[in-house]
C-alpha positions as CSV (number, residue, x, y, z in Angstrom):
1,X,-142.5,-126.9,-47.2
2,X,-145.1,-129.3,-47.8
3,X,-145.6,-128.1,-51.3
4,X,-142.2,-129.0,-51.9
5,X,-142.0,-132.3,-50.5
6,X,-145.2,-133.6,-52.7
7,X,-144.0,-132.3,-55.7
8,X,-140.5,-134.5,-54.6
9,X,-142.7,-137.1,-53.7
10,X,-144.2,-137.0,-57.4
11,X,-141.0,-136.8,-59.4
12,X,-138.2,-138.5,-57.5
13,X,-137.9,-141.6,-59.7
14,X,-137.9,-139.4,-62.4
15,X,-135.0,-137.3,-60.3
16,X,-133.2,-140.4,-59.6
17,X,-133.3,-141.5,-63.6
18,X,-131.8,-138.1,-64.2
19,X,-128.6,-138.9,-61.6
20,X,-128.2,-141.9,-62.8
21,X,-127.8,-141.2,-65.9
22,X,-125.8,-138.2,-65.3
23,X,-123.0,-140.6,-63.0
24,X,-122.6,-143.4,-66.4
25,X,-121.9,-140.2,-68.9
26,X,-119.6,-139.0,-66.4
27,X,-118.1,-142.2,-66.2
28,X,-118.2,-143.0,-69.7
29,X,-116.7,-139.6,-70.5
30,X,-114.1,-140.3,-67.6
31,X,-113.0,-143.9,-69.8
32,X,-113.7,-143.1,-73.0
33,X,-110.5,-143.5,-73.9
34,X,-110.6,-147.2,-72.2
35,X,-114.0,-147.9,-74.4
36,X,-111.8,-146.6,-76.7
37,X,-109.1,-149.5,-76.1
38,X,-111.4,-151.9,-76.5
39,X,-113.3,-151.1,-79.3
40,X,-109.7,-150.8,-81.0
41,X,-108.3,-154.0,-79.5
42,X,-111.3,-155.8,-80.8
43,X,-111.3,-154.6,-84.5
44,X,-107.4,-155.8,-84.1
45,X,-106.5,-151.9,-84.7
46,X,-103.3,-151.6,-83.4
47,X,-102.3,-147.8,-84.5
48,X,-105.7,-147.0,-82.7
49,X,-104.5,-149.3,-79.4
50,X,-100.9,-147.6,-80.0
51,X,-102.0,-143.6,-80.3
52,X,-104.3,-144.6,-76.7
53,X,-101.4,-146.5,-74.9
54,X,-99.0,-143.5,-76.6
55,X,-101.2,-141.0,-75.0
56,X,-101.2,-142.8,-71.2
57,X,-98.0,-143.7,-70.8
58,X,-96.7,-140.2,-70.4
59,X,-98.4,-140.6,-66.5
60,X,-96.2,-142.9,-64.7
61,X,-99.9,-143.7,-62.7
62,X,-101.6,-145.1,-64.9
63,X,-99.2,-147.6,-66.6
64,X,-100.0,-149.8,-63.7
65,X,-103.9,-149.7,-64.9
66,X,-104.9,-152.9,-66.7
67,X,-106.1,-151.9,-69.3
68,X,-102.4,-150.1,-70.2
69,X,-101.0,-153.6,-69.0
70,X,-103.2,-155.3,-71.7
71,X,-102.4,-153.0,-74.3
72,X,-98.7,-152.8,-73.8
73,X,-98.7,-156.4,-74.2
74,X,-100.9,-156.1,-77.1
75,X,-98.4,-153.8,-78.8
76,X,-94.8,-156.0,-77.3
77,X,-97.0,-159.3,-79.1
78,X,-96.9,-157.8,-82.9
79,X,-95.6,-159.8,-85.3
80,X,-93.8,-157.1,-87.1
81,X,-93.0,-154.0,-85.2
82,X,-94.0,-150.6,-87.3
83,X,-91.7,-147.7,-87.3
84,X,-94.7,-146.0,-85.5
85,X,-94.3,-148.8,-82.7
86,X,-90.5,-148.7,-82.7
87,X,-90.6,-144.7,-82.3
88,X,-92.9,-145.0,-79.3
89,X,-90.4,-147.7,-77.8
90,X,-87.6,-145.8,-78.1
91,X,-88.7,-142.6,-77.8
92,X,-90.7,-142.6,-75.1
93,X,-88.4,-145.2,-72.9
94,X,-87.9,-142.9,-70.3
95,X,-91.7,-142.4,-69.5
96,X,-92.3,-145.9,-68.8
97,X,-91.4,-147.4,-65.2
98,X,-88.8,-149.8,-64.5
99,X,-90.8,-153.3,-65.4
100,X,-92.5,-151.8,-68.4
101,X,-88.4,-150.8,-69.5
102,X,-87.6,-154.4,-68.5
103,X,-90.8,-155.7,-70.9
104,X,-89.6,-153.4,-73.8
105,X,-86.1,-154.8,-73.9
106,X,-87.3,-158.2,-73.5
107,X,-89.5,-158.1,-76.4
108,X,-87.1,-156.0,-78.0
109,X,-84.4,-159.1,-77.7
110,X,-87.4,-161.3,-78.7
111,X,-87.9,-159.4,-82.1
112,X,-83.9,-159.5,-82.1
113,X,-84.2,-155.4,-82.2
114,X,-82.3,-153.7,-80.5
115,X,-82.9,-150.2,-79.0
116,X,-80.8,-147.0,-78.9
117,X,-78.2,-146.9,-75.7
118,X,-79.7,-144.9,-73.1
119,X,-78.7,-144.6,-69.7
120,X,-82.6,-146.2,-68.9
121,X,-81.7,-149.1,-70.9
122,X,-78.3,-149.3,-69.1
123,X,-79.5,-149.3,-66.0
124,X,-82.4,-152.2,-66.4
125,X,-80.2,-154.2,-68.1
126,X,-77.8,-153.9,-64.7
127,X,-80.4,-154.1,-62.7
128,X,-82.1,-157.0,-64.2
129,X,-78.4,-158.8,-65.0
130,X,-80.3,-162.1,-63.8
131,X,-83.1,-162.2,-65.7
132,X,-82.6,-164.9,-68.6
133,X,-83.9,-162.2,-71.4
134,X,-81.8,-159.6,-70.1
135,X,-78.6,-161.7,-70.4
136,X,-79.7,-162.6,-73.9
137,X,-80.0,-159.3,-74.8
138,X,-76.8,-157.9,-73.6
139,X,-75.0,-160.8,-75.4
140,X,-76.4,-158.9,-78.8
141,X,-75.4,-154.9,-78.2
142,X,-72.2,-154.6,-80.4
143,X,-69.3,-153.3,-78.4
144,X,-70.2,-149.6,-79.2
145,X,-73.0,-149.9,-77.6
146,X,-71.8,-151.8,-74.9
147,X,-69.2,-149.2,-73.9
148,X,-71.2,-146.4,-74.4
149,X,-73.8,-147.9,-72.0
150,X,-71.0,-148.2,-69.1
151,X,-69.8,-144.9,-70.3
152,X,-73.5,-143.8,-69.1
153,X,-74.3,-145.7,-66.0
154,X,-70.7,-145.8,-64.5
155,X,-68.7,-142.4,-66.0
156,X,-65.7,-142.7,-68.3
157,X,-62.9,-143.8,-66.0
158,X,-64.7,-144.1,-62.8
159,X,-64.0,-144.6,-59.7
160,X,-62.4,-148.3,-59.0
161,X,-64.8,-149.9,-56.0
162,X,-66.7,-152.7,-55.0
163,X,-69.8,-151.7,-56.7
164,X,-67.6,-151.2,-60.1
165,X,-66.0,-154.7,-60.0
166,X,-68.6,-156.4,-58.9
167,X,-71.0,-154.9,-61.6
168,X,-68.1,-155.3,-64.3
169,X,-67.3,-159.0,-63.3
170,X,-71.3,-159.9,-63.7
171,X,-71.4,-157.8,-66.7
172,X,-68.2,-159.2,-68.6
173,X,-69.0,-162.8,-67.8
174,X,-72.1,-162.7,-69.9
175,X,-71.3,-160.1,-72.5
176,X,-69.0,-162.2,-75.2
177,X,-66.7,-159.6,-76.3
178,X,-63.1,-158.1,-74.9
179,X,-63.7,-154.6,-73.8
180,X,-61.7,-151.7,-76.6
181,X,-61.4,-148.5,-74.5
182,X,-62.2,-146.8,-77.2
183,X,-65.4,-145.2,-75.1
184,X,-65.6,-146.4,-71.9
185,X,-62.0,-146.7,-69.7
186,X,-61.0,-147.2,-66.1
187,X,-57.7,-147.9,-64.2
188,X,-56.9,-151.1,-64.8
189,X,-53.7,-150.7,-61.7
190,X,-56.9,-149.7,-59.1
191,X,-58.5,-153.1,-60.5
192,X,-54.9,-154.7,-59.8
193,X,-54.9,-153.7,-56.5
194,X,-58.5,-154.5,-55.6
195,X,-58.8,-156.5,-52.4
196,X,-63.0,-157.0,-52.2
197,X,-64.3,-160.2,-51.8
198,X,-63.2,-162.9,-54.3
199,X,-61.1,-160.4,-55.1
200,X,-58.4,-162.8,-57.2
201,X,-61.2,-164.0,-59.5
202,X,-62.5,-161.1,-60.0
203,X,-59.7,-159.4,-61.3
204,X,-58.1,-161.8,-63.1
205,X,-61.5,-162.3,-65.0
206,X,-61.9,-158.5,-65.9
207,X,-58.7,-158.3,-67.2
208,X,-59.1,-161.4,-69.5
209,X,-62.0,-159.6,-70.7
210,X,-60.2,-156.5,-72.1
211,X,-58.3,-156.3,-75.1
212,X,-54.3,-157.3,-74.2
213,X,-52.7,-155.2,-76.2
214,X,-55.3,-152.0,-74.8
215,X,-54.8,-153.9,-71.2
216,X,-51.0,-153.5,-71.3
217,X,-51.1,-150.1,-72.2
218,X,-53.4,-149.2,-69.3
219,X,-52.0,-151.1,-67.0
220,X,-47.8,-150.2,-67.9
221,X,-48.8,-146.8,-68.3
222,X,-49.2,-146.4,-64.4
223,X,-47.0,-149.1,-63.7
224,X,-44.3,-147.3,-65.2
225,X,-43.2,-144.9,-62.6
226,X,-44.8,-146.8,-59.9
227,X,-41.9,-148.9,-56.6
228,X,-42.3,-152.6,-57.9
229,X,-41.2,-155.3,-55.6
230,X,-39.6,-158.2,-56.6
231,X,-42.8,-160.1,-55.4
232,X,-45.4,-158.0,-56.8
233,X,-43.3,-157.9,-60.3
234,X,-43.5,-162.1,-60.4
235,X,-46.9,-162.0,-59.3
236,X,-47.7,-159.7,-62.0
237,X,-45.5,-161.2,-64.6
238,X,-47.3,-164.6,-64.5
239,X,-50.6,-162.9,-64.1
240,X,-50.3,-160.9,-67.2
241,X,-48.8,-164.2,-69.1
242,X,-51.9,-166.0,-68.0
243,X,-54.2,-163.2,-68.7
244,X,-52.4,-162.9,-72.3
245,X,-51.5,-159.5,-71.6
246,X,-47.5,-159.4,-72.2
247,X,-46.5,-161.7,-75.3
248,X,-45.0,-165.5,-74.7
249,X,-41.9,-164.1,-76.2
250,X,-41.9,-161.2,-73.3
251,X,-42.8,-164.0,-70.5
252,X,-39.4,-166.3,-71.5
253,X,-37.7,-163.6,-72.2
254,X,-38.5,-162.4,-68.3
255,X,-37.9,-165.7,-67.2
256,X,-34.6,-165.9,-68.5
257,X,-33.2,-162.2,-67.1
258,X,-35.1,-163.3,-64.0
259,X,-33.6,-166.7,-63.6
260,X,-29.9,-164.7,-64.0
261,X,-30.5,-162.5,-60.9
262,X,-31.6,-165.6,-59.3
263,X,-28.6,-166.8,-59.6
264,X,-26.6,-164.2,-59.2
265,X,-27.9,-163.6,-56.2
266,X,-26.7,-167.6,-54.8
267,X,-23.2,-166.9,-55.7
268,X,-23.9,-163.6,-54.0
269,X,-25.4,-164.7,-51.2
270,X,-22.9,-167.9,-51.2
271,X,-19.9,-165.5,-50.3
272,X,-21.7,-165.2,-47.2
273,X,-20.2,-168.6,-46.1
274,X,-16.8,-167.8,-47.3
275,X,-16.5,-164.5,-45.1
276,X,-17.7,-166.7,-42.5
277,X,-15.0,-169.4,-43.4
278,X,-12.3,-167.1,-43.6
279,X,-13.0,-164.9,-40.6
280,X,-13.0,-168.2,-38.5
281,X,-9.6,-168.8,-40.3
282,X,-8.3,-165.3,-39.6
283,X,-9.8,-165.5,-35.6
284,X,-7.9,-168.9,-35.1
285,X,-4.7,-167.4,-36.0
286,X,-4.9,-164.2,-34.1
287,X,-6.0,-166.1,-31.3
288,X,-2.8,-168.3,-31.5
289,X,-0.6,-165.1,-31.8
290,X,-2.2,-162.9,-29.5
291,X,-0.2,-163.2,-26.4
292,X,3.1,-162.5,-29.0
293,X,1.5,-159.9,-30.5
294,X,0.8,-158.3,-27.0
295,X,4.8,-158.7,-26.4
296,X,5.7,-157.5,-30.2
297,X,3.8,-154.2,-29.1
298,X,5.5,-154.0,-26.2
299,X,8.8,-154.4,-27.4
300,X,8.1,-152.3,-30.4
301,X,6.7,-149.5,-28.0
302,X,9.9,-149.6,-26.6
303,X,12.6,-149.3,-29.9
304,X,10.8,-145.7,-30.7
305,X,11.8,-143.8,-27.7
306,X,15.1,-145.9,-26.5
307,X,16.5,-144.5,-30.5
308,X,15.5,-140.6,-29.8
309,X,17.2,-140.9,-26.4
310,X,20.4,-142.3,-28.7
311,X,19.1,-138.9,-31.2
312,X,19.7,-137.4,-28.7
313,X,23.0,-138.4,-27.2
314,X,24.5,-138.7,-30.4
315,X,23.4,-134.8,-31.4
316,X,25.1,-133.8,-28.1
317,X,28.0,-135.6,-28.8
318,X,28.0,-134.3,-32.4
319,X,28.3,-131.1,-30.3
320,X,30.5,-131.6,-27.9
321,X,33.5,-133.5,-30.4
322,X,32.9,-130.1,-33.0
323,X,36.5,-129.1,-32.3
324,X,39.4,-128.2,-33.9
325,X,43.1,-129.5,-32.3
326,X,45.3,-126.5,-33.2
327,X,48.7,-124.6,-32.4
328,X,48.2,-121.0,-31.6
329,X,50.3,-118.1,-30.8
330,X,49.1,-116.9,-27.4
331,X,50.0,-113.1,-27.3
332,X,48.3,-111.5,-24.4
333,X,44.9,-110.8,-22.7
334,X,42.1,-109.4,-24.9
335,X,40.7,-107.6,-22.0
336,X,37.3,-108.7,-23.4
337,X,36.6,-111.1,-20.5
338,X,38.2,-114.0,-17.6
339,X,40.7,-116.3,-19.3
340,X,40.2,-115.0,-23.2
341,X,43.5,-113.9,-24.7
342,X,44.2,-112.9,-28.3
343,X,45.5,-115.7,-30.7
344,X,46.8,-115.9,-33.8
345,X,48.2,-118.5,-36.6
346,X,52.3,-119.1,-35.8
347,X,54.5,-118.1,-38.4
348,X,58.2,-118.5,-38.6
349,X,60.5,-115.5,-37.4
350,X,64.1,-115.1,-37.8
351,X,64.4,-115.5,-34.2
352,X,61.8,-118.5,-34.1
353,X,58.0,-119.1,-34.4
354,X,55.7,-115.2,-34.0
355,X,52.5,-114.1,-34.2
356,X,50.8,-113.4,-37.4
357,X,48.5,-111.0,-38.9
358,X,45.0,-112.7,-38.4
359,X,44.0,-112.5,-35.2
360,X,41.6,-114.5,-33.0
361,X,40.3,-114.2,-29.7
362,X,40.4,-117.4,-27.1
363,X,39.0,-118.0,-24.3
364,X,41.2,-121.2,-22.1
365,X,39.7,-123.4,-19.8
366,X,42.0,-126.1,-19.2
367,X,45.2,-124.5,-20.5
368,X,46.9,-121.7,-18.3
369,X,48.5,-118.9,-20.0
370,X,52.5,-118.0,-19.1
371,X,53.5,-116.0,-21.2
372,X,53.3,-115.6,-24.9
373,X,54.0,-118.3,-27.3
374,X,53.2,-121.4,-28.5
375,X,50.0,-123.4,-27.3
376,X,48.6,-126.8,-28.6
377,X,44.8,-126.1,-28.1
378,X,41.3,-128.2,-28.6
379,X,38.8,-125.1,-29.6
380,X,35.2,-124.5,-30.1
381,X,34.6,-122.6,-33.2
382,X,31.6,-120.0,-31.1
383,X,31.2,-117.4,-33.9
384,X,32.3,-113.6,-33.2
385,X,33.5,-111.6,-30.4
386,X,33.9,-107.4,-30.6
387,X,37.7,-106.5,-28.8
388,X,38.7,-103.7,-27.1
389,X,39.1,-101.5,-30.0
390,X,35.3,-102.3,-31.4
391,X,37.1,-104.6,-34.3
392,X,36.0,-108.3,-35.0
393,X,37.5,-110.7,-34.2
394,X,36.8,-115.1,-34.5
395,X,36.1,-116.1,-31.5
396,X,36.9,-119.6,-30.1
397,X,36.9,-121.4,-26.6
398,X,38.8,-124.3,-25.5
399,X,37.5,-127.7,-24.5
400,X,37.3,-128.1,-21.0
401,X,38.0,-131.0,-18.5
402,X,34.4,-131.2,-17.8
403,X,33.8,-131.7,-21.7
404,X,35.7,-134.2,-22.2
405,X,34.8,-136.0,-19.1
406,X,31.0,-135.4,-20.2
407,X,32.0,-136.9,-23.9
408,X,33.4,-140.1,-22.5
409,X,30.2,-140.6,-20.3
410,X,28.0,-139.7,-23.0
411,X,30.3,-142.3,-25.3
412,X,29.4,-145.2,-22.6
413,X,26.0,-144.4,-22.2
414,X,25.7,-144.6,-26.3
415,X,26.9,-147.5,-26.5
416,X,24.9,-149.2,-23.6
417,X,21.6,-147.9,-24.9
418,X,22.9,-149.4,-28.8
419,X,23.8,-152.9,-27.0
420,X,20.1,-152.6,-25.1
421,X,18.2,-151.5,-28.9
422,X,20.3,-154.5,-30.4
423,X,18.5,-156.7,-28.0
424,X,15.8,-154.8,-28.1
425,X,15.2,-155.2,-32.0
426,X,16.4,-158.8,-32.3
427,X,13.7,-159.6,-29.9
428,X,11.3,-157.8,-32.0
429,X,12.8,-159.9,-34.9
430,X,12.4,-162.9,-33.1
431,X,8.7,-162.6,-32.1
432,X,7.8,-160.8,-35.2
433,X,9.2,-163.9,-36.9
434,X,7.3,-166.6,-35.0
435,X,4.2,-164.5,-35.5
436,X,4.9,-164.6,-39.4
437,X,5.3,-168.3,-39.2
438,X,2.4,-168.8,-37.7
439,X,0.8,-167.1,-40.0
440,X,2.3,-169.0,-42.7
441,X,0.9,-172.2,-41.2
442,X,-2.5,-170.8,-40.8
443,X,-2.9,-169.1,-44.6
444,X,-3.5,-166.0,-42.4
445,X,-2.1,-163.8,-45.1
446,X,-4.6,-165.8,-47.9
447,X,-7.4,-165.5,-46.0
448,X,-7.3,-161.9,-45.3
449,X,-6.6,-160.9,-49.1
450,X,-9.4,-163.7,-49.7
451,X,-11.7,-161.7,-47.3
452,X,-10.6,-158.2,-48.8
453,X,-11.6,-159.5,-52.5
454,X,-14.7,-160.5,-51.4
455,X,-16.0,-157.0,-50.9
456,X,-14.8,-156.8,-54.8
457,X,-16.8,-159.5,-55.7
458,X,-20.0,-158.1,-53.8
459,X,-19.7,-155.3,-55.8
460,X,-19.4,-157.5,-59.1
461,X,-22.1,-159.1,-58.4
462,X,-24.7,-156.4,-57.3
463,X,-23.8,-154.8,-60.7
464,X,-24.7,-157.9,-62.4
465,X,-28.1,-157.5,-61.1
466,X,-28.1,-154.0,-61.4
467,X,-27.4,-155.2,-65.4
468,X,-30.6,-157.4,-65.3
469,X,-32.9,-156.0,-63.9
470,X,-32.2,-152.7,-66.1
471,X,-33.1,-155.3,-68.9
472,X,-36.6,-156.2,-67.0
473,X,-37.3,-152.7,-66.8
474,X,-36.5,-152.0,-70.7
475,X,-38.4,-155.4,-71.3
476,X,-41.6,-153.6,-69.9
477,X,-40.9,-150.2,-69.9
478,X,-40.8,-149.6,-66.2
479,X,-38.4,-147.6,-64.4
480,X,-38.2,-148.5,-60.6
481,X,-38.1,-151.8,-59.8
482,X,-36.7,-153.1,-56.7
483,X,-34.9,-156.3,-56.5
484,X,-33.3,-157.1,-53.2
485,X,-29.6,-158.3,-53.6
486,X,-29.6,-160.3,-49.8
487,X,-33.0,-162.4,-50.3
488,X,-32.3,-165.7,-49.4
């Protein structure tokens, strides 16, 4: 042990040396490629600076070293960029971090060079939309570029949110060319109906930033089956005119159908009043009438049933008076039944007036039967009546006492109940008359054909409209649009 400690004794400087310089080769060996840097940035040797910050900048951890940060700068400051700088640029965009992207385009847009779209380059240039360089350099992408970078940040037709329309609005206010659709699309009707913050400004300022004619198809395209109020169709219309999306020639020509159902719609709504008018008109005169009225329908309730009870007398007597005044030869007693005797037609005999062949059988009621001969009689026709002998005979009964007392009544009573519907319908005459003079005074009659053509003219009128707005809708292609007729 003590050995070993004098012989450390003796050679630790010598030990020390050794470690030393065993640390600076490991160190130098460690950074060569920084001596290396410098010795290149020195000479001015910029393919030998480019192959060492080439090499580096495929770690993300060291791009944040300085001597990367020096010689990125070094390479961005070049006069003249070679295709061997442009390549590592562009080629190895993705490797670099955010800020060194942000540099790159920078010095890109101060060179005015401009690199291949990328999603990377997309995204720093929205991400940096405030930086003054940025903006510059988005003013310079041609449109194909510009689309395809949206295209690649945002999706082709993407979903219409805040995020979109507030990136889109930024965007479109600095980049100085109307959108195509050829690449990159989204629905313009979401964008209509966007309700974010400054939302009015917004959308009117993305739509004046896309091509009209490519902006109306969008737009009409999901428009055209879409319910359209009247208010959202003249909010539309005047936003489209002032966006320059419908032609000046489609604006008048909207204004001019437009204006039509406006008026239309005041004579429409005009005939309001009249029916107003003329029901005021029409109450005035039926109030004035109505007790008569009350009594007409009385009186007329009355002339209905006081004429079938006269139907009815008048079919009774129409019975009763269905007889036949003849003379018959009374022979004998049919045997058939009380007081019924046969009958026939009198002929003349040598010896004076006899029976003939045809005979009848008769039943008497008033008459009394002596003996055979000759009786003046007042008979019912009642049809046929089987004799004693099972032959046929016409069979007839006379009129009675009772029947003729019953015809007289019946007579009286006929012509009381006539004498009572005389009355009866000369009072309805009467008031029916007053009531038509009143009516006559008032226009009552005028008022309610006036009243009944105003339902015509409704009609005439909501067609009109109908007509129009079927002309809006071939104007712009749209097919359900919905105008309402009462709107004051």
């Amino acid at each position: 042990m003590g050995v070993l400690k004098e012989t450390f004794n003796q050679y630790k400087w010598t030990i020390l040396a050794g470690i030393i310089v065993a640390i600076l080769i490991a160190l130098i060996t460690a950074n060569f490629h920084v001596l290396q840097f410098l010795g290149y940035k020195m000479q001015n040797n910029t393919e030998g600076v480019l192959s060492i910050i080439k090499t580096q900048a495929r770690h993300e951890e060291t791009q944040d070293d300085w001597f990367f940060e020096q010689g990125m700068q070094y390479l961005m400051r070049q006069e003249e960029y070679s295709e061997e700088l442009t390549s590592f640029f562009e080629e190895q965009y993705s490797d670099f971090t955010v800020e060194w992207k942000k540099a790159i385009i920078s010095a890109y847009n101060d060179k005015r060079l401009s690199l291949p779209m990328s999603k990377e380059v997309m995204d720093v240039l929205v991400q940096y939309i405030d930086d003054e360089s940025i903006r510059s350099y988005l003013t310079r992408l041609s449109l194909d570029d510009f689309e395809q970078g949206l295209v690649l940040t945002y999706g082709n037709d993407p979903e219409v949110d805040d995020v979109l329309v507030d990136s889109l609005y930024k965007l479109l206010t600095i980049y100085p060319e109307k959108l195509s659709f050829n690449k990159f699309q989204f629905n313009l009707y979401d964008v209509l109906n966007y309700s974010g913050e400054n939302a009015e400004e917004k959308i009117r300022y993305i739509f004046s930033k896309v091509e009209p004619s490519v902006a109306k198809e969008n737009i009409f395209k999901q428009l055209r089956n879409e319910e359209i109020t009247e208010e959202q169709l003249c909010d539309w219309v005047e936003f489209f005119n002032s966006t320059g999306i419908i032609a000046a020639s489609e604006y008048r020509d909207f204004n001019e159908i437009y204006g039509n159902i406006c008026l239309i719609r005041s004579q429409y709504n005009a005939l309001d009043g009249e029916e107003v008018e003329l029901k005021n008109i029409i109450a005035a005169v039926d109030a004035k009438i109505s007790e008569q009225v009350k009594q007409l329908e009385e009186k007329e309730s009355q002339v209905a049933p006081l004429e079938s009870e006269i139907s009815q007398i008048e079919t009774t007597l129409d019975s009763l008076t269905n007889s036949s005044y003849i003379s018959l030869y009374i022979e004998k007693s049919s045997g058939t039944g009380s007081h019924e005797y046969i009958a026939s037609v009198p002929r003349n005999g040598l010896f004076g007036m006899k029976p003939s062949d045809l005979k009848y059988i008769i039943k008497l009621n008033s008459t009394s039967f002596v003996k055979d001969g000759v009786y003046n009689l007042s008979l019912y026709y009642k049809g046929t009546k089987t004799g004693t002998t099972g032959a046929q005979y016409d069979y007839y009964e006379e009129v009675s006492e009772s029947d003729l007392a019953k015809i007289e009544t019946m007579k009286d009573e006929r012509s009381s109940k006539l004498a009572t519907l005389e009355t009866l319908k000369q009072e309805v005459s009467q008031i029916t008359s007053e009531i038509n003079q009143a009516k006559v005074e008032g226009k009552y009659e005028q008022a309610k054909q006036a009243l009944a053509d105003i339902a015509g003219r409704r009609s005439e009128y909501s067609n009109k409209i109908n007509e129009e707005v079927v002309k809006i809708r071939t104007l712009f292609g749209l097919s359900n649009i919905v105008i309402d007729l009462n709107k004051a």
